[in-house]
C-alpha positions as CSV (number, residue, x, y, z in Angstrom):
1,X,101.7,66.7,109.9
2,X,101.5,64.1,107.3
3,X,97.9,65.2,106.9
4,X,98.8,68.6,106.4
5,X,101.0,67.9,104.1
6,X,98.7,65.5,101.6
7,X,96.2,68.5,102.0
8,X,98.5,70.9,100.7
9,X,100.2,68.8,98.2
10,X,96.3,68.0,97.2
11,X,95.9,71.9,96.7
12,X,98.9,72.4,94.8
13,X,98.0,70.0,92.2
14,X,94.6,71.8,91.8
15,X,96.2,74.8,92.0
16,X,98.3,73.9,89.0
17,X,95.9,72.3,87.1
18,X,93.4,75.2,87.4
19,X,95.7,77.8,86.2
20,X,97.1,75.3,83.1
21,X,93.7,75.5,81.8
22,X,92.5,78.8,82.9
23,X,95.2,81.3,82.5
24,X,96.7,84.1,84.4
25,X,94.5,86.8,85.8
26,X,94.6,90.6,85.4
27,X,95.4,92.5,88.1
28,X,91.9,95.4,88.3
29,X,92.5,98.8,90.0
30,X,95.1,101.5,88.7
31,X,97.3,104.3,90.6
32,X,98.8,103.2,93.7
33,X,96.6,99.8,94.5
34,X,98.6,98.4,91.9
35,X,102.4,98.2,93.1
36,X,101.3,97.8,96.4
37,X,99.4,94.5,95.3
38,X,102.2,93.5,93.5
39,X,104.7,93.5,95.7
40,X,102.4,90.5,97.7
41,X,102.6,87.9,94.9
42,X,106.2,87.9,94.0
43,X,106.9,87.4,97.6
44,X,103.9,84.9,97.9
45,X,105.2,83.1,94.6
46,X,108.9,83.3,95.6
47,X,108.3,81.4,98.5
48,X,105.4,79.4,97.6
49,X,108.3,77.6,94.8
50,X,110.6,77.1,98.1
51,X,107.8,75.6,100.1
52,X,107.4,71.7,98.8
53,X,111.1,71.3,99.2
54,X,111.3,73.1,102.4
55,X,108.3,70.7,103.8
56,X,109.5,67.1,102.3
57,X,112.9,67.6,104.0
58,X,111.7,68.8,107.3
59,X,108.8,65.5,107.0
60,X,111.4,63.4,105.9
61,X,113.7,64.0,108.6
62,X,111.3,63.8,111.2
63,X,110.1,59.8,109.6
64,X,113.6,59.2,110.1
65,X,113.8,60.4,113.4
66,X,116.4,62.9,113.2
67,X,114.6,65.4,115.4
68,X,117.7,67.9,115.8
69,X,117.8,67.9,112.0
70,X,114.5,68.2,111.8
71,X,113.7,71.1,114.4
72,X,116.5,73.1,112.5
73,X,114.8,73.6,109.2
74,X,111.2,73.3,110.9
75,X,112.2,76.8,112.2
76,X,112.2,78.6,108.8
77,X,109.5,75.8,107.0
78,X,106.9,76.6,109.5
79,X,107.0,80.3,109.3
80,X,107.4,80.3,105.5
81,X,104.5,78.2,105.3
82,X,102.2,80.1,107.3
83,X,103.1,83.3,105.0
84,X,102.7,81.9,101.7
85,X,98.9,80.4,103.5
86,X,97.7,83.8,104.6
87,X,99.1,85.8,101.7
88,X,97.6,83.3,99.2
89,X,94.6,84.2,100.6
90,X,94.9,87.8,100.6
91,X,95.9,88.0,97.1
92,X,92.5,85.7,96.3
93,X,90.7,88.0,97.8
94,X,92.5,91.1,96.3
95,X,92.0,90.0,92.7
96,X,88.2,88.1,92.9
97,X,86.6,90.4,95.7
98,X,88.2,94.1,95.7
């Protein structure tokens, strides 16, 4: 898990650094492509904001060994994780490859 977590901190901070220099992107396509996609990434970034918080409390607590504490907020960091993964995917592909 700790692994996990340097990897995605590691992405983050390229993340962030990549879009400080390069700027936003437009969104291509027009009619109903477009509020469909856009829906996706204000969930995606919503959540992605929540995410480092979310995944040092529920590391933290597991270092310290509070594993009832731990399993409690594991239950909504895990799945949040996993949605802000596969949608930060999916909106890659949407606005490089479609």
């Amino acid at each position: 898990m700790i692994t996990a977590f340097s990897v995605s901190v590691l992405f983050l901070v390229s993340y962030l650094t990549y879009h400080y220099h390069v700027g936003t992107t437009r969104v291509p396509g027009q009619g109903w492509v477009r509020p469909v996609f856009f829906t996706m990434p204000v969930t995606h970034t919503i959540l992605a904001a929540l995410v480092p918080f979310l995944a040092l409390v529920t590391l933290s607590r597991a270092v310290k060994g509070q594993f009832p504490k731990h399993r409690r907020i594991a239950r909504w960091t895990l799945p949040v994780w996993l949605y802000v993964s596969v949608t930060g995917v999916i909106v890659y592909l949407m606005l490089y490859h479609l």
